[in-house]
C-alpha positions as CSV (number, residue, x, y, z in Angstrom):
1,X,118.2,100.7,100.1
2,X,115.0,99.4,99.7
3,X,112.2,100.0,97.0
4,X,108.5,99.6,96.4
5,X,109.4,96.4,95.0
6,X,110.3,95.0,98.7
7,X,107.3,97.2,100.0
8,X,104.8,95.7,98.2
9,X,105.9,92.5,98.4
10,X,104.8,92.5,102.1
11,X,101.8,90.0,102.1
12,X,98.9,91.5,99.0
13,X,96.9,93.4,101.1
14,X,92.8,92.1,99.6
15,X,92.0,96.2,99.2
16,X,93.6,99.4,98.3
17,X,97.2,99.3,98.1
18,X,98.5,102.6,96.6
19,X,102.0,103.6,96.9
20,X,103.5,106.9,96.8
21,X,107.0,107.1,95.2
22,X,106.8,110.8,94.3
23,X,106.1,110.4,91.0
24,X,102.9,112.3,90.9
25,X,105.0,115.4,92.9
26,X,107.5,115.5,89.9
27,X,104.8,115.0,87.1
28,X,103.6,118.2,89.0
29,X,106.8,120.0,88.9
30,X,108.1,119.0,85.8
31,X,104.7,120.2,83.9
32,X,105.2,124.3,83.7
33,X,101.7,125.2,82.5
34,X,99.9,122.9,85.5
35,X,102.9,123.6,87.9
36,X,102.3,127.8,86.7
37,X,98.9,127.2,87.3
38,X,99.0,125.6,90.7
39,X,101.5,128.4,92.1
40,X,99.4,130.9,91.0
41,X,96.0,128.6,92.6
42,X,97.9,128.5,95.8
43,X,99.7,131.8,96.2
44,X,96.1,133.6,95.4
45,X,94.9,131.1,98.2
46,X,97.4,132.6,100.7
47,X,97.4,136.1,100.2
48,X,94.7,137.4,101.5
49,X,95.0,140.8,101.7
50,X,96.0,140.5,98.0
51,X,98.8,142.6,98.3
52,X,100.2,140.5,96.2
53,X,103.0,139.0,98.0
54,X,102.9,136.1,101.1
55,X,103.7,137.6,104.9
56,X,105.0,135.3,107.1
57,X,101.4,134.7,108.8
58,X,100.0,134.0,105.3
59,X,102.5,131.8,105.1
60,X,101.9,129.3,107.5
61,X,99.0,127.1,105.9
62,X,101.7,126.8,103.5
63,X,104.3,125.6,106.0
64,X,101.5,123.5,107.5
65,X,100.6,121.8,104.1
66,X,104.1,120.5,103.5
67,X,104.3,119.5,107.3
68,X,101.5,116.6,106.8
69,X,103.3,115.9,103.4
70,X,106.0,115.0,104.9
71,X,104.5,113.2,107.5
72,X,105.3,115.3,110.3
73,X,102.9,115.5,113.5
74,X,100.8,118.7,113.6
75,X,102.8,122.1,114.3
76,X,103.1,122.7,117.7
77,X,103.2,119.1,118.9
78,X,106.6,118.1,119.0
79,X,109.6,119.8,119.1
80,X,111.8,117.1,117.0
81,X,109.1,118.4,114.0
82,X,108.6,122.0,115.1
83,X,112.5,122.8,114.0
84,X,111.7,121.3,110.5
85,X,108.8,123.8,109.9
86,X,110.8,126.5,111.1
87,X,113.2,125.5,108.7
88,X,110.7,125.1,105.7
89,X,109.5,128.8,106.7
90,X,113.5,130.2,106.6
91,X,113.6,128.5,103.0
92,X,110.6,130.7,102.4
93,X,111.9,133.6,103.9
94,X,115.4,133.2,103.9
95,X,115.5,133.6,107.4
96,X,115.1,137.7,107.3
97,X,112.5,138.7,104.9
98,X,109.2,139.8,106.4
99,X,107.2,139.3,102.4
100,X,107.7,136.7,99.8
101,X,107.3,137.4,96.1
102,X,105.2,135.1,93.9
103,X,108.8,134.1,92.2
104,X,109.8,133.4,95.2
105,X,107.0,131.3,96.4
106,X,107.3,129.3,93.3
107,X,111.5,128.8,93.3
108,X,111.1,127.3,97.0
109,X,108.4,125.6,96.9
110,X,109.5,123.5,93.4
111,X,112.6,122.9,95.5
112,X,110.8,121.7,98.8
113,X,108.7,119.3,96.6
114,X,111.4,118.0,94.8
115,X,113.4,117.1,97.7
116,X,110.0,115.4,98.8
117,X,110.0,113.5,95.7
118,X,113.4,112.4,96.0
119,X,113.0,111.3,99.8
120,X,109.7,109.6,98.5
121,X,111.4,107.8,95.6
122,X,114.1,106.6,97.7
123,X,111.6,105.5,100.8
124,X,108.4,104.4,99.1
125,X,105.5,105.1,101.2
126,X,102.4,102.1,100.9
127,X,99.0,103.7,101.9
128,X,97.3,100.2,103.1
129,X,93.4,100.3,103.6
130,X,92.7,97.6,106.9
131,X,89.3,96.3,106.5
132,X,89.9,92.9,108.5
133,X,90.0,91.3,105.6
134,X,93.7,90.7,106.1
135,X,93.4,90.0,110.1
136,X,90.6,87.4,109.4
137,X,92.9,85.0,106.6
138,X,95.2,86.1,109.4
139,X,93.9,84.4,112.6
140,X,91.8,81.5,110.3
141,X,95.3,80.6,108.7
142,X,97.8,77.9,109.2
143,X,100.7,80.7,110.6
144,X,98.3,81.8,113.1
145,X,99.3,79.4,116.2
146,X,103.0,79.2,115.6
147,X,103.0,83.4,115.2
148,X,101.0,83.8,118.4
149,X,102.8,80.9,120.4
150,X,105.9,82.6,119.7
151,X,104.3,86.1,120.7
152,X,102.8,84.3,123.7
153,X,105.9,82.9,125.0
154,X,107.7,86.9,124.8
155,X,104.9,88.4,126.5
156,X,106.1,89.6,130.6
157,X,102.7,89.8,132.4
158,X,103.1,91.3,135.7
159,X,99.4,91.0,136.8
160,X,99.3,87.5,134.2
161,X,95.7,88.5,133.5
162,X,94.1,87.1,129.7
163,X,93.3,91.0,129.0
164,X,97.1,91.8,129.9
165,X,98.3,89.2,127.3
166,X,95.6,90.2,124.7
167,X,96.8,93.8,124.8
168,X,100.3,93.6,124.6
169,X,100.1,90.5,121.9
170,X,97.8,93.0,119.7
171,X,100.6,95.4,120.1
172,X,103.2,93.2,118.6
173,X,101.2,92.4,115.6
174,X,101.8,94.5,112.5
175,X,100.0,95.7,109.5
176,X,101.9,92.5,108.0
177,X,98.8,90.6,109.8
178,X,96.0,93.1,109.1
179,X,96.4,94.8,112.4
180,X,96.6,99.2,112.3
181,X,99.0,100.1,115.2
182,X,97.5,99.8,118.1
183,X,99.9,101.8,119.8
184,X,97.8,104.6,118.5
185,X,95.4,106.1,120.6
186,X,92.6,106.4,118.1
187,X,93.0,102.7,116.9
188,X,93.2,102.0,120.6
189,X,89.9,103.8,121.9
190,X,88.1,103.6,118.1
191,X,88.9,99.8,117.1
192,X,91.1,97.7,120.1
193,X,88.5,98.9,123.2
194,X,85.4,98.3,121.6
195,X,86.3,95.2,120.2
196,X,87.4,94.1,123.9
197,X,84.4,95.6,125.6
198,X,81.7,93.4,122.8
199,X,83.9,90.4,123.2
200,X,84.2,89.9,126.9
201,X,87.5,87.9,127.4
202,X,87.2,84.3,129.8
203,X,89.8,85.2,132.3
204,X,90.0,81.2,133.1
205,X,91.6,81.7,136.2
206,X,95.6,82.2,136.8
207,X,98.2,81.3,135.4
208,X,97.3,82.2,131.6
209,X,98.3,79.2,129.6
210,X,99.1,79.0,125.7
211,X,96.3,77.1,124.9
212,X,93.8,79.4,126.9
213,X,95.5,82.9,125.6
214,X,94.8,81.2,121.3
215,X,91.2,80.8,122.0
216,X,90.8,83.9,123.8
217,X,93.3,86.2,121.4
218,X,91.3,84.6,118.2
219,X,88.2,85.6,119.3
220,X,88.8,89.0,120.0
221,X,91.3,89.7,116.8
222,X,88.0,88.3,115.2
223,X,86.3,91.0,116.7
224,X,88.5,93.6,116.0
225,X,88.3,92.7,112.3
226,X,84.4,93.0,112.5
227,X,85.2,96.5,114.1
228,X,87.7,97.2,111.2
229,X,84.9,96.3,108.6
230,X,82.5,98.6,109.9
231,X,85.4,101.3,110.1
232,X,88.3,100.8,108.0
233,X,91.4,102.3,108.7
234,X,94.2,103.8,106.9
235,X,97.6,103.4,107.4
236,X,101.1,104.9,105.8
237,X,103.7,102.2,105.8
238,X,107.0,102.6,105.0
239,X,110.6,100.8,105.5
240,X,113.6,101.1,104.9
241,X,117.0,99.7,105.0
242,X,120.5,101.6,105.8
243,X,123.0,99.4,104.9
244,X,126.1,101.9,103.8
245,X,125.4,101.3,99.8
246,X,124.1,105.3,99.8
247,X,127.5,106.8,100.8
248,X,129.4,104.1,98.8
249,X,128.0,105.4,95.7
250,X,128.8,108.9,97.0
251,X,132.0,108.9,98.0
252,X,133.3,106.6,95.0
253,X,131.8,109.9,92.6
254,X,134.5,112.6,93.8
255,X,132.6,115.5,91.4
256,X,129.9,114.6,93.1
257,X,131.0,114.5,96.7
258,X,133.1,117.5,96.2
259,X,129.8,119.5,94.9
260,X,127.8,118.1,97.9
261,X,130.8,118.9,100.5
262,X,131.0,122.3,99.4
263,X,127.2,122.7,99.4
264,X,127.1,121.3,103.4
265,X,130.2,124.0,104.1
266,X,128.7,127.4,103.1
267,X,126.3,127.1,106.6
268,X,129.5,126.7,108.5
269,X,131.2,129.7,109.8
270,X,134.7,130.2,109.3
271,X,137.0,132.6,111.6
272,X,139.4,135.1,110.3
273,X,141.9,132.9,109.2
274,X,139.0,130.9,106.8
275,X,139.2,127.8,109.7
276,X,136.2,125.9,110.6
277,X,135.3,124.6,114.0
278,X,135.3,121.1,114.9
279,X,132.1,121.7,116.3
280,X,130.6,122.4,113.1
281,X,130.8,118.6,111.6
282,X,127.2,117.5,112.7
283,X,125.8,120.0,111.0
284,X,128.0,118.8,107.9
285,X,126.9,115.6,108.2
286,X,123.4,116.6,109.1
287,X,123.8,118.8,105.2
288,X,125.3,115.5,103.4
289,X,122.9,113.1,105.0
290,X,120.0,113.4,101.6
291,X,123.0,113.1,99.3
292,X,124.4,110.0,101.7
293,X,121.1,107.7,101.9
294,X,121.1,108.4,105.6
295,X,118.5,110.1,107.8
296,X,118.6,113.4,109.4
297,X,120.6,113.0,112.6
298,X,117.9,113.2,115.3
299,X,115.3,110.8,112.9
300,X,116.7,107.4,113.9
301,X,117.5,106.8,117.4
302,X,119.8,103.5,115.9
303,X,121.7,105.5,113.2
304,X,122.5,108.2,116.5
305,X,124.6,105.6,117.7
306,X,126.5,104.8,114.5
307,X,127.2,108.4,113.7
308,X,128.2,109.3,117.5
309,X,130.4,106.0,117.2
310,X,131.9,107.7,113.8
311,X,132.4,111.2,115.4
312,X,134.5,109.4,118.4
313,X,136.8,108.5,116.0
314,X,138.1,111.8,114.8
315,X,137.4,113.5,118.1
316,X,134.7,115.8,116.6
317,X,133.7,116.8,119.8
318,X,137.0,118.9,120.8
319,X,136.6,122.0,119.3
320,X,139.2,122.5,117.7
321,X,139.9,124.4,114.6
322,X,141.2,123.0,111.3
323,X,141.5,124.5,107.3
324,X,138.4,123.5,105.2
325,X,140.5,120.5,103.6
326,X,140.8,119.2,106.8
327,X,137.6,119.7,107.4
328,X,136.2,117.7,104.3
329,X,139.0,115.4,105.2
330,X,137.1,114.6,108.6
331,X,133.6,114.8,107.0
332,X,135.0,112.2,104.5
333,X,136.5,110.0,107.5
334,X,132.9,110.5,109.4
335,X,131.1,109.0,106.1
336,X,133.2,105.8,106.0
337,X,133.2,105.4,109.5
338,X,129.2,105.0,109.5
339,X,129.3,103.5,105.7
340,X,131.8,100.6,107.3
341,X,129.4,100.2,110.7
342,X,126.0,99.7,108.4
343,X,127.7,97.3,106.0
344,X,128.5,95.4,109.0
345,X,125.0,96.0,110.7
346,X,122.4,97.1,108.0
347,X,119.8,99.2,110.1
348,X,116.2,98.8,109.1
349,X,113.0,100.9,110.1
350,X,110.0,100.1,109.7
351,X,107.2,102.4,110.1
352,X,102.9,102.6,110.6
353,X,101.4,106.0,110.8
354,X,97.5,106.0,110.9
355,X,96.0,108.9,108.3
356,X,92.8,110.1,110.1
357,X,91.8,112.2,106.8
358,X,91.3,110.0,103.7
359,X,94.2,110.7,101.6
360,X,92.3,112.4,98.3
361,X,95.9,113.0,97.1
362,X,99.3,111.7,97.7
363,X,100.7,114.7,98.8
364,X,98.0,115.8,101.9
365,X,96.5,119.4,100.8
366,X,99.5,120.7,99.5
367,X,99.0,119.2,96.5
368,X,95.1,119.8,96.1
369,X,94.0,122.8,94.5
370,X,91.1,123.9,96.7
371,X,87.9,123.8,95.7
């Protein structure tokens, strides 16, 4: 797993490099007058009929808060995200209550932000402020025509025009070389198209050579750092490695996997007879997965294939019915199964998500008292 040692230790960004590691949400949590304080701020915030308890409706700024803490596009957008807020709202309501008391409020949401904590501890997140600073040591330095030769010489250019290249070479550079994603549509129309429209690019006539595409890519990743100067952008970095060590440690504590296993099995249904359904073991897994290291199944389309290779293995897809030992018994097989696959093949994700509001606090709104 890494840390925010590993990180940071991506090349010094010149500016702002401030990284979250949920520190500040347990500081929060763990102080009872400011946390007492801050329930009460926010609850009074939310109830506005003052009735004095939250309806589901006042609940949803709430919900909304912790979405963007999390990361999570905006509610609404995508269904992979809509099913977590739907889930943050059941913890809130426990799936059947139309009010939520004060108590309540407070009880779920210290849980919700410790679980961010934890998640943020184990997967630091780097908030990187791209000024072109980086982008200009970048293209001026001595890895700057070995890094794009290399880029040059993966590019497929159907129509082989310069602008072609240009676009898809910005796309493979990374905040590592001072460049936000461009695959986002506001770098692209705010930073990337401007910078291509002011620097008209010397198409030079076909076929696009090497030499040709480092003259031409320098000068425009020299305008796109001018563009980045005049509007700097933020960007949430984070990465991570899966490489098995998480469910090591887990399943070599049997206390602790035996608390965790139980925890995953009370969601399960059980028949007549107290057997569980076969059926049931992705959503174990999926309960397990925070305990584990591992993702939520659905989060990382590489770590899919190593947990569908896993379930093959004990047939999980059959349906069939088996006694709850058997059950963990399976659970336990699944966990080794993937823990054996990432020690062969360590999975690691990186990730670049461009903050349009300035991040006053490291926890989006939710953590802001409002003014």
């Amino acid at each position: 797993m890494e840390t925010a040692e590993s990180t940071s230790s991506m090349k010094q960004q010149h500016h702002q490099q401030q990284v979250l590691d949920g520190s500040n949400i347990m500081k929060l949590v763990g102080n009872e007058e400011v946390f007492s304080s801050f329930v009460d701020h926010k609850f009074q915030e939310l109830d506005r009929d003052r009735d004095g308890q939250l309806s589901v409706k006042e609940l949803q700024p709430a919900v909304a808060d912790i979405g963007a803490a999390l990361g999570l596009p905006a509610q609404g957008s995508s269904p992979d995200s809509d099913h977590i807020y739907s889930e943050v709202l059941n913890e809130f309501t426990h799936g059947k209550q139309e009010k939520v008391s004060k108590i309540e409020f407070r009880e779920v949401l210290s849980d919700i932000l410790l679980g961010m904590a934890a998640g943020l501890k184990r997967d630091p997140i780097v908030i990187l402020r791209m000024d072109g600073e980086d982008l200009e040591e970048f293209i001026n330095g001595p890895s700057y025509e070995p890094e794009m030769a290399s880029i040059f010489s993966q590019i497929e250019s159907p129509d082989g025009s310069m602008r072609d290249f240009i676009i898809k070479a910005l796309d493979k550079l990374t905040v590592e070389q001072g460049i936000p994603p461009s695959s986002d549509s506001w770098v692209m129309s705010n930073i990337v198209e401007p910078a291509i429209q002011t620097c008209a690019i010397d198409e030079h006539g076909k076929p696009v050579s090497q030499e040709t595409f480092l003259v031409e890519f320098k000068k425009i990743a020299d305008c796109v750092a001018q563009r980045l100067k005049e509007q700097p952008v933020i960007v949430a970095h984070s990465e991570n490695t899966f490489d098995g060590s998480g469910i090591k440690r887990l399943l070599s504590n049997k206390f602790e996997l035996d608390k965790t296993m139980t925890a995953a099995l009370e969601n399960v249904p059980k028949d007549r007879n107290g057997k569980l359904s076969k059926d049931y073991l992705r959503v174990a897994v999926d309960a397990v997965a925070a305990s584990a290291g591992l993702p939520p199944i659905g989060a990382v389309a590489q770590m899919d294939v190593v947990v569908s290779e896993a379930f093959k293995m004990v047939n999980a897809d059959d349906g069939k019915l088996v006694k709850e030992d058997e059950f963990k018994k399976l659970l336990t097989e699944i966990l080794g199964s993937i823990m054996l696959q990432l020690e062969g093949n360590p999975i690691a994700i990186s990730s670049n998500s461009v903050v349009h509001e300035p991040l006053a606090s490291p926890s989006s709104t939710l953590l802001q008292p409002s003014s």
